[in-house]
Every structure is written in C-alpha cells, then in structure tokens.
C-alpha positions in Angstrom: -105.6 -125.9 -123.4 -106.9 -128.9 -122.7 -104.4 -130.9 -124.7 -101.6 -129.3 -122.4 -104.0 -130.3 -119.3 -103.7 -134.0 -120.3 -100.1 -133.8 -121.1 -99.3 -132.0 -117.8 -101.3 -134.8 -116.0 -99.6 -137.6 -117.8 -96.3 -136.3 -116.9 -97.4 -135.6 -113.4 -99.0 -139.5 -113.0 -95.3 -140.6 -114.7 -93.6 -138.7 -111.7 -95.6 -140.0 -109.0 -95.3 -143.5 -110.6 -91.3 -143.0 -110.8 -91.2 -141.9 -107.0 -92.8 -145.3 -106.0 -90.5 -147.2 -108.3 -87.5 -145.2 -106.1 -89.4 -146.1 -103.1 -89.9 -150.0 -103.9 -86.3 -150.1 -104.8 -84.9 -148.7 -101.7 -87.2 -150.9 -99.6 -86.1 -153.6 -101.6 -82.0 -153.0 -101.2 -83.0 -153.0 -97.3 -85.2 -156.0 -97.1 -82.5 -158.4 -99.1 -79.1 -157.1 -97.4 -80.7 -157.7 -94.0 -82.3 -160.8 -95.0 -79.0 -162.0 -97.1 -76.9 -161.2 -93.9 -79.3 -163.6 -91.6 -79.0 -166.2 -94.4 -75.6 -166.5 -94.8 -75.0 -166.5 -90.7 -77.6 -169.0 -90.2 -76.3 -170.7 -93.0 -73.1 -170.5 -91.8 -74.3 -171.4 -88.1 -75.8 -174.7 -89.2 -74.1 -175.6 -92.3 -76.7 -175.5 -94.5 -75.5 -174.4 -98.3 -78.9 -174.2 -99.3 -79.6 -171.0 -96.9 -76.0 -169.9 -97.8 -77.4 -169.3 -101.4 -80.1 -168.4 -100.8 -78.8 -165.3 -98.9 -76.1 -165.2 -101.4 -79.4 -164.3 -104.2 -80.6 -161.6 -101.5 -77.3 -159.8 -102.3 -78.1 -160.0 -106.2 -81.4 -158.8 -105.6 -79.5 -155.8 -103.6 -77.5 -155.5 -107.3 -80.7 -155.5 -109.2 -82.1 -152.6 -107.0 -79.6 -150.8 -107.2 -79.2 -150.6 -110.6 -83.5 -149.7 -111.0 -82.5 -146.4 -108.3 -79.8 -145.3 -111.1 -82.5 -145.6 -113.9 -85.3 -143.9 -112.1 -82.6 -141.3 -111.0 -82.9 -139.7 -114.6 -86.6 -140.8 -115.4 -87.3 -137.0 -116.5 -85.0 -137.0 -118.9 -86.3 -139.1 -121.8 -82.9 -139.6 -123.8 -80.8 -140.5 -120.8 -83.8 -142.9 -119.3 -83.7 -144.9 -122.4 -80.0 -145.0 -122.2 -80.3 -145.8 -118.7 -83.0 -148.5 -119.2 -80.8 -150.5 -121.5 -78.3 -150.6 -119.4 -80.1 -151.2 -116.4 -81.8 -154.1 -117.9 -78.2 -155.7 -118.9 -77.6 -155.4 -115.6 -80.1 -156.8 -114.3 -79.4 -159.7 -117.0 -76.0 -160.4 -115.8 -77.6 -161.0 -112.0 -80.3 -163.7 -113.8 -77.1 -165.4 -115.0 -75.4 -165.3 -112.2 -77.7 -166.6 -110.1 -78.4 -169.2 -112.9 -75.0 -170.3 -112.7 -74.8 -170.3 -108.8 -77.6 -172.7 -108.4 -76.1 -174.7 -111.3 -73.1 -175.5 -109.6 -74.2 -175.7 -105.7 -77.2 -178.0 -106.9 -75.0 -180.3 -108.8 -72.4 -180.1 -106.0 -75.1 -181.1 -103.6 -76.0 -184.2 -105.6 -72.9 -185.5 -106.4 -71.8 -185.2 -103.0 -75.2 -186.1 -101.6 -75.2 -183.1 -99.3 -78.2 -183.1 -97.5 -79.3 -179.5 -96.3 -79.1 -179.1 -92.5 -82.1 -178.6 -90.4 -82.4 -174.7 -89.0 -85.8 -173.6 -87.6 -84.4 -169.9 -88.0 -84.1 -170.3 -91.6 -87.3 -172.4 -92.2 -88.9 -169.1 -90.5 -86.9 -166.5 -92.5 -87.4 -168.2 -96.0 -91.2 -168.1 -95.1 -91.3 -164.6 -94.2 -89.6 -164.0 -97.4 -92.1 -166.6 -99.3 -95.0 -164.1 -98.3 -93.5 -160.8 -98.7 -91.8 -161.0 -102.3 -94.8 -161.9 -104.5 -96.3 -159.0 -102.8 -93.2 -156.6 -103.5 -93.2 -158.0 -107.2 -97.0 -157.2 -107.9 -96.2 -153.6 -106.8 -93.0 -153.4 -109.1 -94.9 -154.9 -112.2 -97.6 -152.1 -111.5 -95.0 -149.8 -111.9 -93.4 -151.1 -114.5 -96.5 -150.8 -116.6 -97.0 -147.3 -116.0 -93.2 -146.4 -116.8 -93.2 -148.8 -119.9 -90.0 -149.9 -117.8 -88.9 -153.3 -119.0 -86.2 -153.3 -116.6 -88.9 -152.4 -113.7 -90.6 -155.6 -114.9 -87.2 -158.0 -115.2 -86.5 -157.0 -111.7 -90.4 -157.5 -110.6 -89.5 -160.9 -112.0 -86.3 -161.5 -110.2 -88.3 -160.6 -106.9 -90.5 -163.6 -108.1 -87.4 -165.8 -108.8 -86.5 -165.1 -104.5 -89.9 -166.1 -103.8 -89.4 -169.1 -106.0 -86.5 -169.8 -104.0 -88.1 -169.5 -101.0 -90.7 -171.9 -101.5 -87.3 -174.2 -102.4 -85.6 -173.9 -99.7 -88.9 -174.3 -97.5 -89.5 -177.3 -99.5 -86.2 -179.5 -99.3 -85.4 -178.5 -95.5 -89.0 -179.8 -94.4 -88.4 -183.0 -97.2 -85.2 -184.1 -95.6 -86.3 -183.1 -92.0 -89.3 -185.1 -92.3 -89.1 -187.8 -94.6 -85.1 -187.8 -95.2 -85.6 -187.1 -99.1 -82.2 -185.4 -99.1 -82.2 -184.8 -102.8 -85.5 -183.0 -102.8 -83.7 -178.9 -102.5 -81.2 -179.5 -105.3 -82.9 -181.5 -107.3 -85.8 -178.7 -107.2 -83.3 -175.6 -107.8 -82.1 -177.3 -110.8 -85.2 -177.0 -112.1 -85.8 -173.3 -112.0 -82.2 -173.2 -114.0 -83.5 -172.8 -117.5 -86.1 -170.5 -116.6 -83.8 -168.3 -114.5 -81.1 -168.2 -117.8 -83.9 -167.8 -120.1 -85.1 -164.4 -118.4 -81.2 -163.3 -118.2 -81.0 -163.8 -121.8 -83.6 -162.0 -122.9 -82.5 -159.0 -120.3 -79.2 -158.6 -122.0 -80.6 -158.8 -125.3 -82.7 -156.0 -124.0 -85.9 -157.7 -125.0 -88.6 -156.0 -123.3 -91.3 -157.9 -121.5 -94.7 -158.8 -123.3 -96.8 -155.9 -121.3 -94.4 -153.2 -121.5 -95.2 -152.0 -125.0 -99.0 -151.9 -124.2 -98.6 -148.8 -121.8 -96.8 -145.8 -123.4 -94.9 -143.2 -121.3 
C-alpha cells in the first residue's frame, strides 16, 4: 500500500511538473513572437541587422517552444513521450543550427562590409528587458527538465540562454560603436558564440541527452 502511495505521488509530482513545462512553453511562444515582431520593425526602422537577427532568433525560439508543447502533449504516455522526446530534441537541433548558421553569415557580412550596427534606443531597451528575463525563464525550464528527465526541456532551457547571450551582444556592440565607434565589436562578438551554438545543435540531433538529465529518473 505504501509502495502504490509513492508511485501514485511520483506520478502526480510528474504531472504537475509537465503542466509547468506547458505553461513555460506557452509563455515562452508569446514573449519571443512579440518581442521578434518589435525586433525586426525596429530593426527595420533604423537599419540595424543586428536587431533584425536578433528578432529573427525570437522566431526560432517560437519553433523550439513549440515543439516542447507537442512533447509535453503526450507526457503520460511513456512510449509516445520517448518517441516524442527524440524528435523534439532534433528539432530543437535543427533551430541551434540554424541560428548557428544565421549569425555565421550576417557576422561575416557585417565585417567584410564593415557594417556598423545603427544606434536605436528602442532596441538597446528591448534587448535589455530580454537580457533580464531569459536567464530567469531558462532556470525555470532546466528545473523542469530535471524532474521530467527531459533532455529536450533542457536543450531548449539552453537555447533560452543562447537569447540571453545574444542579448548581452547586441547590448554590447550598439553601446561600443555608439560610444566609442568600435564598429566591429557586435560581429566580431556573435562569431564567437558560433561554435558553441553548433556544438549544442549537434549534440541535440544526435539525441545526446544533457549531463543532468540521467541523474533524475521519471
């Protein structure tokens, strides 16, 4: 009796746990489409590629969530949520790469070209918001990632970080080149998160799950 007690209770923690992972996810579709959509106008508005892209990733992160609401849509089911975990985690792969290849090529346009990004107090204010809010949003997805044993919970808890990254970026080389006219300092920086971007979208399609997920079962 007391066995059943436990395994009712772990199934009932597992519920609760896949009902915030739903919620995170939703918020998480909202925050980026609104916040790609002011990006890309602002962007747009002052001619700034930087804030372009980096609405541009909002709209991956809206792919990424999307894909985590289809795997915690089955979470119940055991033999379909494993199903649905590998594929959710190629998905959420293919985004890493994408974005990967994204920065790759607007960077390297950006030196070549020597575009410097344009100055847009909007989008200073905007990437900071976002700067704040995402590591937040990330420790709440890793939590749950944990308690799911969700490896693509925790590749999308990174990819939040990855925006946050970004932000900091694009915070970064506008107030370099507005203040100091350093206007290699955003590329040059983005170029740099490359290899660690690609390296987590590897390991996603390979459907390598992250170092803490095997230490909580579910």
């Amino acid at each position: 009796m007391q066995t059943g007690d436990v395994s009712e209770s772990a199934i009932l923690a597992r519920a609760a746990a896949a009902q915030r992972g739903r919620k995170l996810e939703h918020f998480t579709i909202a925050w980026n489409a609104i916040e790609g959509l002011l990006a890309i106008a602002l962007g747009a508005i002052a001619g700034s590629i930087s804030l372009v892209g980096f609405g541009l990733d909002s709209f991956i992160e809206v792919m990424s969530g999307a894909a985590l609401l289809w795997r915690m849509s089955v979470d119940a089911d055991v033999e379909r949520r494993e199903l649905n975990e590998r594929r959710a985690l190629r998905i959420v792969g293919v985004c890493f790469l994408l974005l990967a290849l994204y920065i790759s090529y607007e960077s390297g346009a950006d030196l070549l070209f020597k575009h410097a990004p344009e100055h847009s107090l909007p989008g200073i204010i905007l990437a900071c918001i976002s700067l704040v809010a995402m590591p937040i949003l990330s420790k709440a997805k890793r939590q749950v990632g944990l308690e799911l044993n969700s490896a693509a919970m925790q590749a999308d808890a990174k990819q939040t970080d990855f925006c946050a990254y970004l932000s900091a970026i694009l915070v970064g080389g506008l107030a370099l080149n507005a203040l100091f006219d350093f206007w290699w300092a955003d590329p040059a920086a983005a170029l740099l998160m490359v290899p660690l971007i690609a390296k987590e979208g590897v390991e996603a399609l390979r459907g390598e799950k992250c170092t803490d997920c095997h230490t909580t079962q579910g």
